[in-house]
One Martini backbone bead per residue (centre of mass of N, CA, C, O) as a GRO file, in nm:
protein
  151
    1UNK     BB    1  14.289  11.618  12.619
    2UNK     BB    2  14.441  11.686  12.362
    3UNK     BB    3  14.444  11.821  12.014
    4UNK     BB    4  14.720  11.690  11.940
    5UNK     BB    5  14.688  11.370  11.971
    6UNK     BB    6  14.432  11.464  11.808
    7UNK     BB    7  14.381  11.614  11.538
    8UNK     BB    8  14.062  11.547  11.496
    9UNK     BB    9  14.000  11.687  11.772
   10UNK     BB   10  13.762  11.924  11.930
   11UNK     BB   11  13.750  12.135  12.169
   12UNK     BB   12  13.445  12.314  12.285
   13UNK     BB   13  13.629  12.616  12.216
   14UNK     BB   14  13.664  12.556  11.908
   15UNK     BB   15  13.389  12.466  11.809
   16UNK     BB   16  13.257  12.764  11.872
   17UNK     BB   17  13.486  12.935  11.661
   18UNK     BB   18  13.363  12.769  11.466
   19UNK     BB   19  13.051  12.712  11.417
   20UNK     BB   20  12.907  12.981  11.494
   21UNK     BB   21  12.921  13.120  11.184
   22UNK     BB   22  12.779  12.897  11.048
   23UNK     BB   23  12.489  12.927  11.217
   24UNK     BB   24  12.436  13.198  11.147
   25UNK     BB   25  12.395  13.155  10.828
   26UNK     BB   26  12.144  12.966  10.830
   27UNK     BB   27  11.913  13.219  10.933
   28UNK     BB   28  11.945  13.266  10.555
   29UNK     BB   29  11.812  13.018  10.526
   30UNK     BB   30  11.581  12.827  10.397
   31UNK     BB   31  11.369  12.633  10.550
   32UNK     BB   32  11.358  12.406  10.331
   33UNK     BB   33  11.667  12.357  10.308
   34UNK     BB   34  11.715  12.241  10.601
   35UNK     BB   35  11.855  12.007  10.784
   36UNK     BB   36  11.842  11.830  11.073
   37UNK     BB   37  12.145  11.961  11.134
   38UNK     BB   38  12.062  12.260  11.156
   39UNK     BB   39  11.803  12.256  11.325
   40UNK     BB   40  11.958  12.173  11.570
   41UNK     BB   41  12.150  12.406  11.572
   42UNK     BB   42  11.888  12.648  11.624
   43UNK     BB   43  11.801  12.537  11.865
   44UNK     BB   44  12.005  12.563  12.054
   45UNK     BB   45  12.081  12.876  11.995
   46UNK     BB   46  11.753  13.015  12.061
   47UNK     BB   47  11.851  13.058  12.369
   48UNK     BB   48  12.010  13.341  12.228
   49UNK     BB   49  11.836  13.378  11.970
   50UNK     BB   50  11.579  13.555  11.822
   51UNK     BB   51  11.596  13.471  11.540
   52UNK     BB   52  11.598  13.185  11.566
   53UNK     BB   53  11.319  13.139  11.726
   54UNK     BB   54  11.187  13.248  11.517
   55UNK     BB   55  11.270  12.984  11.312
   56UNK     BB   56  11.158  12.792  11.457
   57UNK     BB   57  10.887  12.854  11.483
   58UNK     BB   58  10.849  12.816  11.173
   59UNK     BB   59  10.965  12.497  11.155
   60UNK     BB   60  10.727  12.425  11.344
   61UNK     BB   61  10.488  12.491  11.169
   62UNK     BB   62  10.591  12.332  10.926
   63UNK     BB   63  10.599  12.084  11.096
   64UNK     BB   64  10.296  12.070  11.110
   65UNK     BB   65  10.171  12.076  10.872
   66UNK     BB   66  10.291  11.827  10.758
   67UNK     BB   67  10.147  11.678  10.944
   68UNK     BB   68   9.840  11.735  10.848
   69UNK     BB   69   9.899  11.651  10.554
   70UNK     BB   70   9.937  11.350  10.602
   71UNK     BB   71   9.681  11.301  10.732
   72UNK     BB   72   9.570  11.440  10.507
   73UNK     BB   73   9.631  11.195  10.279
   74UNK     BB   74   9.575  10.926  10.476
   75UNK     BB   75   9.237  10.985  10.486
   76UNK     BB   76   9.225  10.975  10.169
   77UNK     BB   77   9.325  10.742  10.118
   78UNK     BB   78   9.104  10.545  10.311
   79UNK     BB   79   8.893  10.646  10.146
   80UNK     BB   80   8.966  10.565   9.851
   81UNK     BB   81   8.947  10.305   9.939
   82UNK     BB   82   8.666  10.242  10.040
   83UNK     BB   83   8.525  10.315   9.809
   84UNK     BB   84   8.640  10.086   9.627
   85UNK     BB   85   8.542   9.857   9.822
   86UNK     BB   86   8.237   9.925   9.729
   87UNK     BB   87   8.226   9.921   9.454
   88UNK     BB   88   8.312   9.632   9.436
   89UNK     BB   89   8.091   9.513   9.599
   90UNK     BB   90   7.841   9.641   9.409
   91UNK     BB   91   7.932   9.501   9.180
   92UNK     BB   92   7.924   9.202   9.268
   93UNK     BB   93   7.612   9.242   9.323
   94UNK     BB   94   7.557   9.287   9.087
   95UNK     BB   95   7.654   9.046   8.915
   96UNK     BB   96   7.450   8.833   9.086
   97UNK     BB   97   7.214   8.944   8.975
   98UNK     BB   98   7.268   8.940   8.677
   99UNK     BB   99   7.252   8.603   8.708
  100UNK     BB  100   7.009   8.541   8.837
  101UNK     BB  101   6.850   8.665   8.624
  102UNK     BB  102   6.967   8.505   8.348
  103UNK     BB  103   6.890   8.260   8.452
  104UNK     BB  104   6.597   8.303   8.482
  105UNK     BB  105   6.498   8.343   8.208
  106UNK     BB  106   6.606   8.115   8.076
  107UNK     BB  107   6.428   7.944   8.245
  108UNK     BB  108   6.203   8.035   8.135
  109UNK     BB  109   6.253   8.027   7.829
  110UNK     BB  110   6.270   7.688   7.870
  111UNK     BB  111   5.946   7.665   7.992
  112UNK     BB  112   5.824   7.783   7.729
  113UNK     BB  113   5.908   7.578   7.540
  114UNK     BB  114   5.824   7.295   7.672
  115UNK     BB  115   5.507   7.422   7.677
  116UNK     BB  116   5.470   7.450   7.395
  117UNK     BB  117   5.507   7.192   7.293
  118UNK     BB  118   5.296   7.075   7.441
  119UNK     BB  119   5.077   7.224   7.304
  120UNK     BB  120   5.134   7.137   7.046
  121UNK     BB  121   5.103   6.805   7.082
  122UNK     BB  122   4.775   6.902   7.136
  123UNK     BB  123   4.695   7.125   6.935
  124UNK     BB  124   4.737   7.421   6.944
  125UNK     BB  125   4.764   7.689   6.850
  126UNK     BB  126   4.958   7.910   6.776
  127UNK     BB  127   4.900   8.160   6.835
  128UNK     BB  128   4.848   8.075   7.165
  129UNK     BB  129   5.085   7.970   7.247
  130UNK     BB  130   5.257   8.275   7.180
  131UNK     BB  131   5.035   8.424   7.425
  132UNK     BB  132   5.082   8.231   7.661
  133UNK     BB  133   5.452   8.206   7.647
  134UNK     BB  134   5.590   8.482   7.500
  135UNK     BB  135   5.652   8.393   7.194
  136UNK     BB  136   5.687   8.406   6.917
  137UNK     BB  137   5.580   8.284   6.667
  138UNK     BB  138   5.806   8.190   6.485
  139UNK     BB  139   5.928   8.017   6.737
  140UNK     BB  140   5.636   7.825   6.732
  141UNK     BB  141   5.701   7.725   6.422
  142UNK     BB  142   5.931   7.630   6.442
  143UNK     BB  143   5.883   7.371   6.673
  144UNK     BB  144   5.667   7.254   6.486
  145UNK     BB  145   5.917   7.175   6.277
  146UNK     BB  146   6.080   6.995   6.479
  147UNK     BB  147   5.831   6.807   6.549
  148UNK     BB  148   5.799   6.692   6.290
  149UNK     BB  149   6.154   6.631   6.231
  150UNK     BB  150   6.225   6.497   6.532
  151UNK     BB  151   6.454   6.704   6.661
   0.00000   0.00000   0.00000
């Protein structure tokens, strides 16, 4: 097949009298910045040219770094997550206790109020319901003024 044939195909030894010069090119340019397809040139290249190997060398240290650098990335994502998942975990029984400590005191608290009406309707001194049930005084006085106005 000649190149003739095809005005843009190139036999072998146009391409490399093309791209050679553009391959050595390469070398002088930051390893930062060279895409996939440099990378792979550079590749190609290396058992020829000892400065290519050293680029290799140095372009695959930086991808085996870059390699890690993501690896601790997504460790600390998953750690990151974790620990939100406990923390949120911890809300929760946070939460579950303190409603069931509010629902007991309430119990308490409304245990202690229908205790007293008991004891004001059986005549025990305001003082004592007080003492007994850890109400208020103040509230044990409204109490007594409810059961006498029948509320």
């Amino acid at each position: 097949m000649s190149s003739r044939a095809f005005p843009f195909f190139l036999d072998f030894s146009d391409f490399f009298s093309f791209a050679l010069p553009k391959i050595k090119e390469l070398f002088d340019k930051p390893v930062a910045e060279l895409s996939e397809i440099e990378f792979w040139s550079i590749l190609i290249m290396a058992e020829e040219n000892k400065k290519a190997r050293l680029l290799l060398n140095k372009l695959t240290r930086m991808q085996e770094e870059m390699d890690m650098a993501q690896a601790l990335l997504n460790q600390m994502s998953r750690d990151q997550q974790e620990w939100e998942n406990q923390i949120g975990y911890e809300r929760f029984v946070h939460d579950c206790i303190s409603r069931e400590k509010y629902a007991f005191m309430q119990g308490e608290k409304q245990a202690s109020i229908t205790n007293a009406k008991k004891m004001l309707t059986d005549c025990v001194p305001e003082e004592q319901v007080a003492k007994w049930t850890s109400l208020p005084l103040e509230q044990v006085l409204a109490l007594k003024e409810k059961l006498k106005t029948g509320s």
